[in-house]
C-alpha positions in Angstrom: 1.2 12.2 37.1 -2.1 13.3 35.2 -4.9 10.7 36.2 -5.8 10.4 32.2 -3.4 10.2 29.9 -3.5 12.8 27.2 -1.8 12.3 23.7 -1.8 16.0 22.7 0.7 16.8 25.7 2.8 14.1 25.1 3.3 13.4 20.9 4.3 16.2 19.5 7.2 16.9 22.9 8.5 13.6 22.7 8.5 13.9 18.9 10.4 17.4 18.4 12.8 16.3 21.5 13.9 12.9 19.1 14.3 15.5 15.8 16.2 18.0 17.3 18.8 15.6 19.3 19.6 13.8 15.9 18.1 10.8 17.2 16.4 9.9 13.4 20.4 9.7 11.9 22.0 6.6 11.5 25.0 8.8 13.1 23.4 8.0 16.5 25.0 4.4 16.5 28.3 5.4 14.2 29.9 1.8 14.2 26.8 0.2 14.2 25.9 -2.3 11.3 24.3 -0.6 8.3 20.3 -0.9 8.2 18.6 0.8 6.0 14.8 1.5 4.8 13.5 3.5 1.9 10.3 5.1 2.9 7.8 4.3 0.0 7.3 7.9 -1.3 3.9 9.2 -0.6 2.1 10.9 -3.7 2.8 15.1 -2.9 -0.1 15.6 -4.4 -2.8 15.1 -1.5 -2.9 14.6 2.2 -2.0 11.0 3.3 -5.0 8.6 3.8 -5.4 6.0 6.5 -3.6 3.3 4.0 0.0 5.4 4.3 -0.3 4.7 8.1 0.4 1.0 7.2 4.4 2.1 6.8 3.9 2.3 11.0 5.9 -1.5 10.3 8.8 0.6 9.0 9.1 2.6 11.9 8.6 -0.6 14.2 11.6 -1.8 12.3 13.9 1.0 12.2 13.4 1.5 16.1 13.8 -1.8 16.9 17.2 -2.2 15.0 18.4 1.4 16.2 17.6 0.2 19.7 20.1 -2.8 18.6 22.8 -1.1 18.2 22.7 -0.9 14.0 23.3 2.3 12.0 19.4 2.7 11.2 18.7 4.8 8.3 15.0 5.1 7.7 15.3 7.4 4.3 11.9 9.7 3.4 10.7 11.5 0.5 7.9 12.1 -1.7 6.5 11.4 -5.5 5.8 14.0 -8.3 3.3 11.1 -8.9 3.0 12.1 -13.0 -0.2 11.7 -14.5 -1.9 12.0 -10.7 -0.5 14.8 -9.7 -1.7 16.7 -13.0 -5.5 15.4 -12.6 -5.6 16.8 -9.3 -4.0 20.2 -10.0 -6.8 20.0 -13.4 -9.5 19.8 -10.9 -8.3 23.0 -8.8 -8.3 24.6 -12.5 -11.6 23.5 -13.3 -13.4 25.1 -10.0 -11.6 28.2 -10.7 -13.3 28.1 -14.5 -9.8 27.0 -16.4 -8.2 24.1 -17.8 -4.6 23.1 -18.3 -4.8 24.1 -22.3 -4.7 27.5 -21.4 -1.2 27.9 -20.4 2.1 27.1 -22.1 4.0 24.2 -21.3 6.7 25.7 -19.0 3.8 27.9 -16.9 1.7 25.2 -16.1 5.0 23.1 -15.0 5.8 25.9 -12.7 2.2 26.0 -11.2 2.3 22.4 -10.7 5.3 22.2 -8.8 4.0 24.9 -6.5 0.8 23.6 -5.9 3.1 20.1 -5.0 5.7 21.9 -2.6 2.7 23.2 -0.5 0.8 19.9 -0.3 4.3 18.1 0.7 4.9 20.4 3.3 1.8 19.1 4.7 2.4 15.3 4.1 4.9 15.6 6.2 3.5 17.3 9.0 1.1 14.3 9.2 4.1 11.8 8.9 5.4 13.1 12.1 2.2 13.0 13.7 2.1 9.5 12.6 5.6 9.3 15.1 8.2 8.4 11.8 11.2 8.5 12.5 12.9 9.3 9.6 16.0 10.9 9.1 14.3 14.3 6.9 17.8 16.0 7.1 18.6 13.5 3.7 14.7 13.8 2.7 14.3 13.4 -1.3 11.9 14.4 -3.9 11.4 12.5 -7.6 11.9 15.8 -8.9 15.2 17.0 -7.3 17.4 17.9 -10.1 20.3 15.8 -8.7 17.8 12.6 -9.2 16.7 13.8 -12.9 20.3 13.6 -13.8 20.5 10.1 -12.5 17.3 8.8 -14.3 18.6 10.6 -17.2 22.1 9.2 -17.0 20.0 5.5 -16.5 17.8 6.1 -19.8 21.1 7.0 -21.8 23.0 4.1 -20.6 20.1 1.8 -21.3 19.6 3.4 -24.9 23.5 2.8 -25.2 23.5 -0.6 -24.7 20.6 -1.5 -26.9 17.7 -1.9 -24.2 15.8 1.7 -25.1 14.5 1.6 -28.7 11.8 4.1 -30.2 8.9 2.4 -32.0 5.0 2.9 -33.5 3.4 0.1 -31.2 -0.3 0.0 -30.5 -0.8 2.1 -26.8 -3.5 2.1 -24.5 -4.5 6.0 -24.4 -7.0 7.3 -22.7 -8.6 10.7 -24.7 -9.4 12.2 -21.6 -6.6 12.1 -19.9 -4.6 12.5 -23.0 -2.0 9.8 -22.4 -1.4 6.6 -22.9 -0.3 3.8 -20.0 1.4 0.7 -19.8 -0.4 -3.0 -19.5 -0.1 -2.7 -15.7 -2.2 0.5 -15.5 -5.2 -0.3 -17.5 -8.1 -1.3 -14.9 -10.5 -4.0 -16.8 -13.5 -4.5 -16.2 -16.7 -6.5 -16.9 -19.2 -5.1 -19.5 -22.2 -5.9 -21.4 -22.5 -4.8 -24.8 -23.4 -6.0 -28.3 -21.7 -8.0 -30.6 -22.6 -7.1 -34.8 -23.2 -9.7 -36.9 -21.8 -7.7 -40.5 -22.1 -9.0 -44.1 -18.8 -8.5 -46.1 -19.5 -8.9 -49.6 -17.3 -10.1 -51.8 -16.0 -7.9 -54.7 -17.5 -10.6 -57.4 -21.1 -9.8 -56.3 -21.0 -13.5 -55.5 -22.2 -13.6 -51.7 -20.6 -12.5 -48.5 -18.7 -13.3 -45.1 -20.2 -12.5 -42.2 -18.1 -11.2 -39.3 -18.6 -10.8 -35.8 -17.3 -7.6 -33.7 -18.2 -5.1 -30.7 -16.7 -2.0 -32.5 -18.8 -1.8 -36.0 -17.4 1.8 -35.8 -13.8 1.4 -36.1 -14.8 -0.6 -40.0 -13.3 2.3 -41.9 -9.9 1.2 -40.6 -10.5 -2.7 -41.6 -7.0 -3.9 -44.0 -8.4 -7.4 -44.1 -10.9 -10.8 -42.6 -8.8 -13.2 -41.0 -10.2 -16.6 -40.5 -8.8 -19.7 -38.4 -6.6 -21.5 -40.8 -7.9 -24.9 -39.5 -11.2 -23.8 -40.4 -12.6 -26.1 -42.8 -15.8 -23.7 -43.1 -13.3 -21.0 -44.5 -10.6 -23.0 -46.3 -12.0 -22.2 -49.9 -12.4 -18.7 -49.3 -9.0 -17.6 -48.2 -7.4 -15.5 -50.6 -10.8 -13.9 -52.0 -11.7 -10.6 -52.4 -14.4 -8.5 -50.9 -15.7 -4.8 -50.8 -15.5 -2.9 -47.2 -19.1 -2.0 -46.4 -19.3 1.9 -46.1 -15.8 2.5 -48.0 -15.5 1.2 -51.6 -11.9 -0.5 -50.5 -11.4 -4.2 -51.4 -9.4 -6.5 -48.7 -8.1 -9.7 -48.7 -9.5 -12.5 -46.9 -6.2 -14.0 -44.3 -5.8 -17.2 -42.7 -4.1 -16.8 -39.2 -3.8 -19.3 -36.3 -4.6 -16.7 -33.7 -8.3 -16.6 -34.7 -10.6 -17.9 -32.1 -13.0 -20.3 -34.3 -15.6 -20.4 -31.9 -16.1 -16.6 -31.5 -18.5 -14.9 -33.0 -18.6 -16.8 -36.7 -15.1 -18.1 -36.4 -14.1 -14.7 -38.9 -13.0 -11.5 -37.9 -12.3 -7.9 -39.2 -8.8 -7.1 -39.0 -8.4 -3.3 -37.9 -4.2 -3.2 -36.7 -4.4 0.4 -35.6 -7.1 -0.4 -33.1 -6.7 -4.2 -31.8 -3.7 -5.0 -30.4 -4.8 -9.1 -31.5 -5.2 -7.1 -35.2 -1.5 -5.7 -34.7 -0.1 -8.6 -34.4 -2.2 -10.5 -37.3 -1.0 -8.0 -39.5 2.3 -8.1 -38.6 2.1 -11.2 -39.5 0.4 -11.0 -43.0 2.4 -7.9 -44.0 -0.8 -5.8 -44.0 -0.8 -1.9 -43.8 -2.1 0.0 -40.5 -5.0 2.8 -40.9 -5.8 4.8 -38.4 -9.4 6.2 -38.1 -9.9 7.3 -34.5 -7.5 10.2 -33.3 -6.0 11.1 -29.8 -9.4 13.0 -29.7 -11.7 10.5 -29.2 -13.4 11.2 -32.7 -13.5 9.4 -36.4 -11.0 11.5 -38.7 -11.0 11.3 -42.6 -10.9 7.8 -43.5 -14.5 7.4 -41.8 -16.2 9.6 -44.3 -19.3 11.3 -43.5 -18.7 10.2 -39.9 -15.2 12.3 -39.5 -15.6 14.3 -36.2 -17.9 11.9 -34.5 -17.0 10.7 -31.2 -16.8 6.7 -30.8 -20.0 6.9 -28.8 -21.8 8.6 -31.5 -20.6 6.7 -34.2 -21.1 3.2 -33.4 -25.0 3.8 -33.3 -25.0 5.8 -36.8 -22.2 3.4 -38.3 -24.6 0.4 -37.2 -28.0 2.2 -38.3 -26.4 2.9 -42.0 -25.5 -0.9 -42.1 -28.9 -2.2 -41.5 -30.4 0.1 -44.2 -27.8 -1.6 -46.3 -29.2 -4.8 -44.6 -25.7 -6.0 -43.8 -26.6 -6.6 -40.1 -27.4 -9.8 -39.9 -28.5 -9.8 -36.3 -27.2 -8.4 -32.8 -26.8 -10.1 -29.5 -25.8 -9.4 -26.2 -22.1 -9.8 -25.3 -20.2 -10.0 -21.9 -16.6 -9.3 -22.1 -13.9 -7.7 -20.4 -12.3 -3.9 -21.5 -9.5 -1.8 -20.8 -10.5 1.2 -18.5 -8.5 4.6 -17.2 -7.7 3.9 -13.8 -7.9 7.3 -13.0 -11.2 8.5 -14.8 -12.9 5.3 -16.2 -12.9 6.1 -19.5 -12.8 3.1 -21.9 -9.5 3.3 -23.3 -8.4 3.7 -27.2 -5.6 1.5 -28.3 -4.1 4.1 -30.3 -0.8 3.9 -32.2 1.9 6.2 -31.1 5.4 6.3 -31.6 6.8 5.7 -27.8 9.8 4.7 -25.9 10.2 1.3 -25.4 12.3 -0.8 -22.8 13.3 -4.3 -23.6 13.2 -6.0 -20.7 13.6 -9.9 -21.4 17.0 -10.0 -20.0 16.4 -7.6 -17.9 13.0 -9.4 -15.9 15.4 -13.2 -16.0 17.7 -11.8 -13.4 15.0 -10.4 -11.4 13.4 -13.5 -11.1 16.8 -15.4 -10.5 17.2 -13.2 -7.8 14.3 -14.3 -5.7 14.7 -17.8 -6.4 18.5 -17.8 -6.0 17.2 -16.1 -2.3 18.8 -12.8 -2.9 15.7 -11.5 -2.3 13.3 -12.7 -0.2 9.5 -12.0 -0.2 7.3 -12.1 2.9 4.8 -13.4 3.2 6.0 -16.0 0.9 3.1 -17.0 -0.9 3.6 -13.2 -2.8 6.5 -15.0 -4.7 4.2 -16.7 -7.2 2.5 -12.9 -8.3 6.0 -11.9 -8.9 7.0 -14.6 -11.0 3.9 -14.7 -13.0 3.9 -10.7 -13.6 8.1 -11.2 -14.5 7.3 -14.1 -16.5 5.1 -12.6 -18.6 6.0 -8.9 -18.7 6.1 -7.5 -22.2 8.5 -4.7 -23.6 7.6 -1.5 -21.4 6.3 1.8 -22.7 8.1 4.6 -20.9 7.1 7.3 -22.9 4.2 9.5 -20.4 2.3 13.1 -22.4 2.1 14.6 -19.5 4.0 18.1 -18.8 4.0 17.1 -15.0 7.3 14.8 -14.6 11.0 14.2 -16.0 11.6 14.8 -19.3 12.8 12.9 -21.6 16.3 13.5 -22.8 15.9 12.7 -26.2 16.0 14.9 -29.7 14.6 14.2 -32.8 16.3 15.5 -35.8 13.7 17.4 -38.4 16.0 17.0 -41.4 17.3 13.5 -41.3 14.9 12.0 -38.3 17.2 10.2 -36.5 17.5 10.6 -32.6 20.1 11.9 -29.9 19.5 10.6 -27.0 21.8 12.8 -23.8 22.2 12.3 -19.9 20.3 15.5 -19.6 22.7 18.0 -21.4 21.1 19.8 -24.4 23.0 19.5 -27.4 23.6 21.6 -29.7 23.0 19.5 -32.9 22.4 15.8 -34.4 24.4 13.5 -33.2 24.0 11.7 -36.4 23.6 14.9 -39.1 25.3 17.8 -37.3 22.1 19.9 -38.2 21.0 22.1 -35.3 17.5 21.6 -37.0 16.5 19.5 -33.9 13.5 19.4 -31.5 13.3 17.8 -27.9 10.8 15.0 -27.1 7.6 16.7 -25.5 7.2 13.0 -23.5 7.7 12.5 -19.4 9.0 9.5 -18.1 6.6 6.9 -16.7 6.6 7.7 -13.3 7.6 4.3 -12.3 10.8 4.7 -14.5 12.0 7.4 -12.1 10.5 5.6 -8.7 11.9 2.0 -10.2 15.2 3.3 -9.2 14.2 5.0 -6.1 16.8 3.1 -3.9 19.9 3.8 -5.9 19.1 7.5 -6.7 18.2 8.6 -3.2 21.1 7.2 -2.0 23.5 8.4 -4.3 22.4 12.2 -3.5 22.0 12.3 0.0 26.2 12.5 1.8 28.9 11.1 0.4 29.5 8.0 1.3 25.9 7.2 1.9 25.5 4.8 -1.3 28.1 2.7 -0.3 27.5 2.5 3.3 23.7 1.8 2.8 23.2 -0.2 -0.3 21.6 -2.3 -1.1 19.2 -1.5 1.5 17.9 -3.9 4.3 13.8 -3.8 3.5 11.5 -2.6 1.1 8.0 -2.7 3.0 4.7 -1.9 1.0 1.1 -2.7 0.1 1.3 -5.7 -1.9 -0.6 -4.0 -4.5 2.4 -2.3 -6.0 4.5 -5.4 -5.6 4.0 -5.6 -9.6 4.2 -2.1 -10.6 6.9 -1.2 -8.2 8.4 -3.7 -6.3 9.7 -5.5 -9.7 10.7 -2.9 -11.5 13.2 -1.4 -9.1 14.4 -5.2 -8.8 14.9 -4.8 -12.5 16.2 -1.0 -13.0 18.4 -1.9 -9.5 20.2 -5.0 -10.9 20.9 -3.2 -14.1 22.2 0.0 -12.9 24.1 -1.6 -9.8 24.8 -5.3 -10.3 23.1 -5.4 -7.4 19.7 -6.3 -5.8 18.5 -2.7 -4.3 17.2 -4.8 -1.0 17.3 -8.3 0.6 14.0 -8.2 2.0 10.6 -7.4 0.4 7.5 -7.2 3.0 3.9 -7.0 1.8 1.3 -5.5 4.4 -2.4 -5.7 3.4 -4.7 -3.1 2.3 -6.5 -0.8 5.5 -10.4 -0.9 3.7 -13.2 0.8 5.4 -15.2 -0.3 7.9 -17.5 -2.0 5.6 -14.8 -3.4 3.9 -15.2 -1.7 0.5 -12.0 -0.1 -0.8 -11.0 3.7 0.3 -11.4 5.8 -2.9 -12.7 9.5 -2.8 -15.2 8.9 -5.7 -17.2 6.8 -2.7 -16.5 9.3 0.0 -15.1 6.7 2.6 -11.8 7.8 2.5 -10.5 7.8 6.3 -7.7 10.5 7.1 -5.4 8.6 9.8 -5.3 12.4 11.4 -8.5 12.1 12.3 -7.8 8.7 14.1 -5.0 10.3 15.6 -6.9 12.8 16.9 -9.3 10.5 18.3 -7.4 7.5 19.4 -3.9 9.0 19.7 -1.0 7.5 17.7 -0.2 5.0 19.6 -2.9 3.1 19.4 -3.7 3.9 15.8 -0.5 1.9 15.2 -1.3 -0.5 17.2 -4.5 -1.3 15.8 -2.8 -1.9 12.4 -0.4 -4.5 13.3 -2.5 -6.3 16.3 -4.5 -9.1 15.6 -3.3 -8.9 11.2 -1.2 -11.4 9.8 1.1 -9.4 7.4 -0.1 -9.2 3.8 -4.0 -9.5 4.8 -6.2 -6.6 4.3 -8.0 -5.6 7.5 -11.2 -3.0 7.6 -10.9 0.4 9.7 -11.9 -1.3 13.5 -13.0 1.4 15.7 -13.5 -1.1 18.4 -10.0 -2.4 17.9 -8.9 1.3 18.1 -10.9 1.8 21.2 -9.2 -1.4 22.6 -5.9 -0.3 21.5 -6.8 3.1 23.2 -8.2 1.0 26.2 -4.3 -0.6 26.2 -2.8 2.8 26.4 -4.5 4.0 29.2 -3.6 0.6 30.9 0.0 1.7 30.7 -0.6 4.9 31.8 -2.5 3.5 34.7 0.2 1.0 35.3 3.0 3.9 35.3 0.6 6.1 37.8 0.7 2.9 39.9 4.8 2.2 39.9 5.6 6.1 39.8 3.8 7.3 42.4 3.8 5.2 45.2 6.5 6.7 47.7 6.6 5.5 51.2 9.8 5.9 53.5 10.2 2.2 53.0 10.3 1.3 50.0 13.2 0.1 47.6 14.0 2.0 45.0 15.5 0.4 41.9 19.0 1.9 40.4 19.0 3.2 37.0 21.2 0.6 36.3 20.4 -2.5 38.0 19.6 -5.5 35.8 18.1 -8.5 36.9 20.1 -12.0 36.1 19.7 -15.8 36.6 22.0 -15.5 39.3 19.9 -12.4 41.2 16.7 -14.0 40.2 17.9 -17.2 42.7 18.3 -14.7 45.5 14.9 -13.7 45.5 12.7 -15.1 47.8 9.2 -14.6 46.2 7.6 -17.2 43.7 6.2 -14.4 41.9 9.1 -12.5 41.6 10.9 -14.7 40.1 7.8 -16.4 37.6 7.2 -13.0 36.2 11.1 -12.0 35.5 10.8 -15.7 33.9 7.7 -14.8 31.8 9.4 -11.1 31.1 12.3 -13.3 29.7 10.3 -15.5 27.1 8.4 -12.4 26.2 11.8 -10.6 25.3 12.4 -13.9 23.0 9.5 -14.2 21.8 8.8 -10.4 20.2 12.6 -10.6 19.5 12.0 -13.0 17.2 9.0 -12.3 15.8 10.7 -8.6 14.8 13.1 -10.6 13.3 11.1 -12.9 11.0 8.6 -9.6 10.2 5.3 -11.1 12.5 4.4 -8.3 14.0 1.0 -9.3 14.9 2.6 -11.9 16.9 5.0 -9.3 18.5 1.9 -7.0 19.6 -0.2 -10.1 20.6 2.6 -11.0 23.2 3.4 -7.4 24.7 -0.7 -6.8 24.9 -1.0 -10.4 26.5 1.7 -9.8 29.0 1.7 -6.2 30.1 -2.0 -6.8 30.5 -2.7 -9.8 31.7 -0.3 -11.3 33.3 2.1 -8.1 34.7 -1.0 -6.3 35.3 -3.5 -8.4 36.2 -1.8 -10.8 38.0 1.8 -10.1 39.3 0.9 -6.3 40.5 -2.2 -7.4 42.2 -0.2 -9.7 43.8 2.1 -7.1 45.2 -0.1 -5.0 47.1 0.7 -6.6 50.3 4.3 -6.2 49.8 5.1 -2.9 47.6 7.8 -1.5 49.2 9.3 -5.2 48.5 8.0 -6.0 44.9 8.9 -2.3 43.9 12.3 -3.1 41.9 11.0 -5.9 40.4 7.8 -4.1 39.2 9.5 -0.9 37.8 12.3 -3.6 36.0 9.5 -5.3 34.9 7.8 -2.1 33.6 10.6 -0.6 32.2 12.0 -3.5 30.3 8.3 -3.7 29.0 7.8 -0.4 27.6 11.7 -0.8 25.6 10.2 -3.9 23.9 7.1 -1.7 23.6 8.6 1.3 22.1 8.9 0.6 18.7 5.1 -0.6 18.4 4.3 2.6 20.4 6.7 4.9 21.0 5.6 7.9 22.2 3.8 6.9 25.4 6.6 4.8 26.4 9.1 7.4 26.2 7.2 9.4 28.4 6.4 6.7 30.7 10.2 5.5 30.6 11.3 8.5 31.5 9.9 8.8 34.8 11.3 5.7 35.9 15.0 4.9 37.0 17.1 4.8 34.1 19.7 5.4 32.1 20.8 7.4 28.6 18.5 9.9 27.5 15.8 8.5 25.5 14.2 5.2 25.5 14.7 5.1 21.3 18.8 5.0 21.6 19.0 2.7 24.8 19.7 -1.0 24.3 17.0 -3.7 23.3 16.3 -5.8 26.1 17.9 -9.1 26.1 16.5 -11.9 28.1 17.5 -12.7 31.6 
């Protein structure tokens, strides 16, 4: 054996051996019980970052319950990733002097999905550098067309039974980006700006109303004032008229219980097209919506000399022209919280748009019944009261996306009586309700987590025949705990309803991987770690290992190079150990049968106390990681293997063999070898080389049996 152990002999060998003897295929155990994984799909839009190496667990999973015998299906594939995917692919337009405007619709489609193939080829390379052992001959993509029938079949059945409906709601968009987003997408943050003290006049000349508001500029759209309507201050002015500053309109002054008495002056300006609060107060008051800021970003007609101004522009002229009015009565500084872009930071416009919407209040009971009822459970536990808050108070969900990049939706509006046909995917030929062929498709995309909330059922359902109902519902659903909201639930709720069925019994929540500083990766700060480098570095082995050694699951951990140099430390303890065991060939010595097992009754026979105190230890350790597998603590699994391979194998039972090798031999490579199987799925590529050079049987350490203790 090489005196150092070297990771670029050994990965990619042992890696390409497993791939090409069908060892990733649930076919290798064919009457085994059914265990299955989805792999979270990676984003095909970028190369993976060191977070993505997390889904190592997985593949600790999926070994250890191949090596048990089960039918393991660990099942990969990759996101279109929607409005993601396109901002990248705008920023390799912009350095080459273009933007995405300049092409038609189906062209820039086209060059998307080529610029995604490419980058997915890649991804994967670095998922089996990472060691995966996924099954890739039934790998999936969110944009294979056998899936966007599925999700169209699934957005048909739902508009059939009453739970898709179309309707003008007020939508966070973003101008730059030029969508809009669901609740869950909008980032807030903490921001200081001004709040406007404003005279309203009223239309009799007789006084005025002062109001309080942070958006002076969006006036033009103002229907009404609404005031508390347990105000005393404002009880005998309800009803009364006044002039809008800037406009000549008169409005109402509204009593409505959702006023906040202590903000501001205790009244507000009621603007419904750009306040969702305002929405609903004049829902409520049966007041008219005016729109004055467009999917631009800029004033339009109703703001009069203004039109064409951005917001940013106007709010300083708006507020200047008031104050030569003298309607400001004063300004103040204000700390509140607004709705940002996630992807660009941009504050976003509620804007109103006719979108898709998804009723989900039955929908969201069951998925909370099924976590309580245990159907699901979620680990670690305390991740249960996220879920049920988020459920609890989940609001109808926008699924309409302006993207080109994603699925389209199947739906065509009629241009001479306006009514919709929705279709599984089929183009028809003309209104369902009319007969007029006058008819034009929806230019929206699906939300990407529409398509990805039913991940487990559509992957499964084109992959073999038989697949779906050998496989599902699937065994785990691991992930960052951050998407247990925007991911996690919904494919809970888009599982139950499609199936009847939860889509997994287990969800498990690993932590976030932050930098070494512990700020979060993101490529706007330049700390984004590529795990390919720490591969390269460290080797895969003990990359994994570092993530899972020392962490609870579900706590966030920063990048540890020392804990990757100690993990790197461990494997060249192994490979030390194996040099030790391997190696050593006198005449005399007692060579161990591939297929001899040590038992209670053997272990009486042998004569030495440390013989049989280390097969003893060897035997708690099997339990002990066996069950820590089991009940997902794999930092307790690790913990154990490092503590006993090192420590007490190593340190202690081979040095006390030295006197008596040729003895102690068959007991140390049993040791050994039953060490590296329980090994193997944390790190599995130095054990398979390592368990292949001692006595044994079957042809790779992945399909042979998990220990059981002795």
């Amino acid at each position: 054996m090489d005196k150092i152990y070297d990771q670029t002999k050994i990965e990619s060998k042992w890696y390409k051996f497993w791939e090409e003897s069908g060892f990733f295929k649930p076919e290798i155990n064919p009457d085994g019980k059914p265990y299955t994984i989805i792999l979270p799909p990676p984003n095909a839009n970028a190369d993976l970052h060191f977070g993505h190496a997390m889904m190592s667990i997985e593949d600790i999973l999926i070994r250890y319950h191949r090596m048990k015998g089960e039918a393991a299906l660990w099942l990969p594939g990759s996101d279109h990733a929607g409005i993601e995917t396109q901002v990248v692919f705008e920023k390799h337009l912009q350095k080459e002097g273009k933007s995405r405007f300049d092409y038609d619709r189906e062209t820039l489609y086209q060059m998307i999905y080529e610029f995604v193939q490419k980058n997915k080829g890649n991804m994967e390379k670095q998922l089996r550098r990472l060691g995966f052992s996924v099954d890739w001959s039934r790998e999936k993509f969110t944009l294979d067309p056998e899936i966007i029938k599925l999700v169209h079949q699934t957005f048909k059945k739902l508009f059939d039974d009453g739970l898709v409906y179309r309707a003008n709601r007020l939508v966070s968009y973003c101008t730059k980006m030029g969508t809009g987003f669901s609740d869950l997408e909008v980032l807030y943050i903490d921001r200081k700006d001004k709040l406007y003290f404003i005279k309203y006049p009223f239309q009799d000349g007789s006084g005025s109303i002062m109001v309080a508001t942070t958006r002076p500029e969006t006036m033009f759209g103002d229907v009404a004032v609404a005031v508390n309507s347990d105000d005393p201050r404002y009880a005998n002015l309800i009803g009364r008229t006044l002039s809008l500053p800037l406009t000549g309109r008169h409005i109402k002054i509204v009593a409505d219980e959702a006023v906040d008495p202590e903000f501001g002056t205790g009244a507000v300006k009621i603007t419904p097209a750009h306040d969702p609060l305002d929405f609903e107060i004049g829902k409520r008051n049966d007041l008219e919506s005016i729109t004055v800021i467009g999917f631009d970003g800029k004033l339009n007609k109703h703001a009069g000399k203004f039109i064409g101004s951005s917001v940013e522009v106007a709010r300083p002229d708006v507020v200047a022209e008031l104050e030569a009015l003298g309607l400001i009565e004063k300004i103040e500084d204000y700390n509140h919280r607004v709705g940002t872009c996630y992807k660009c930071g941009k504050i976003l416009e509620p804007l109103l748009m006719e979108q898709w919407f998804l009723n989900v209040q039955d929908l969201k009971q069951k998925a909370i019944t099924a976590v309580k009822k245990g159907d699901i459970e979620i680990h670690p536990k305390n991740f249960e009261v996220h879920y049920f808050q988020w459920l609890e108070n989940l609001k109808d969900w926008n699924i309409s996306r302006q993207p080109v990049w994603g699925i389209r939706i199947p739906a065509w509006i009629c241009n001479d009586c306006h009514k919709w046909t929705v279709t599984d995917g089929d183009t028809p030929s003309t209104c369902c309700q009319c007969g007029s062929e006058n008819i034009e498709q929806d230019s929206d995309t699906f939300d990407t987590w529409f398509s990805s909330g039913q991940w487990p059922v559509v992957t499964l359902k084109t992959t073999r025949p038989g697949d779906f109902d050998k496989f599902y519902p699937t065994s785990v659903m691991e992930t960052g705990y951050d998407i247990l909201k925007a991911w996690v639930s919904r494919m809970v709720l888009l599982g139950l309803y499609i199936t009847g069925e939860v889509p997994f019994a287990d969800v498990v929540l690993h932590g976030l991987v932050r930098d070494p500083l512990g700020a979060k990766m993101s490529k706007s700060k330049g700390n984004v770690v590529s795990p390919m480098e720490v591969i390269d570095q460290y080797g895969a082995d003990a990359a994994r290992m570092a993530l899972v050694y020392g962490t609870a699951l579900g706590h966030d951990q920063n990048l540890s190079h020392p804990k990757l140099q100690a993990m790197r430390n461990f494997t060249n303890k192994l490979w030390n150990i194996g040099r030790f065991l391997i190696d050593f060939k006198p005449e005399d010595a007692k060579s161990l049968r591939a297929d001899q097992q040590f038992n209670n009754k053997t272990n009486e026979q042998l004569n030495n106390r440390a013989d049989k105190q280390i097969l003893d230890q060897l035997s708690q350790t099997t339990i002990k990681v066996t069950v820590a597998l089991d009940q997902f603590r794999f930092h307790d699994g690790a913990d154990v293997l490092y503590e006993f391979i090192w420590h007490e194998f190593a340190d202690k039972y081979i040095e006390s063999t030295k006197e008596r090798r040729a003895e102690a031999q068959p007991v140390l490579e049993y040791v050994f070898r039953t060490s590296l199987e329980l090994l193997h799925p944390f790190m599995p590529f130095i054990t398979e080389e390592l368990w292949q050079k001692l006595p044994h049987e079957g042809k790779s350490i992945m399909i042979t049996s998990w220990p059981s203790p002795k």
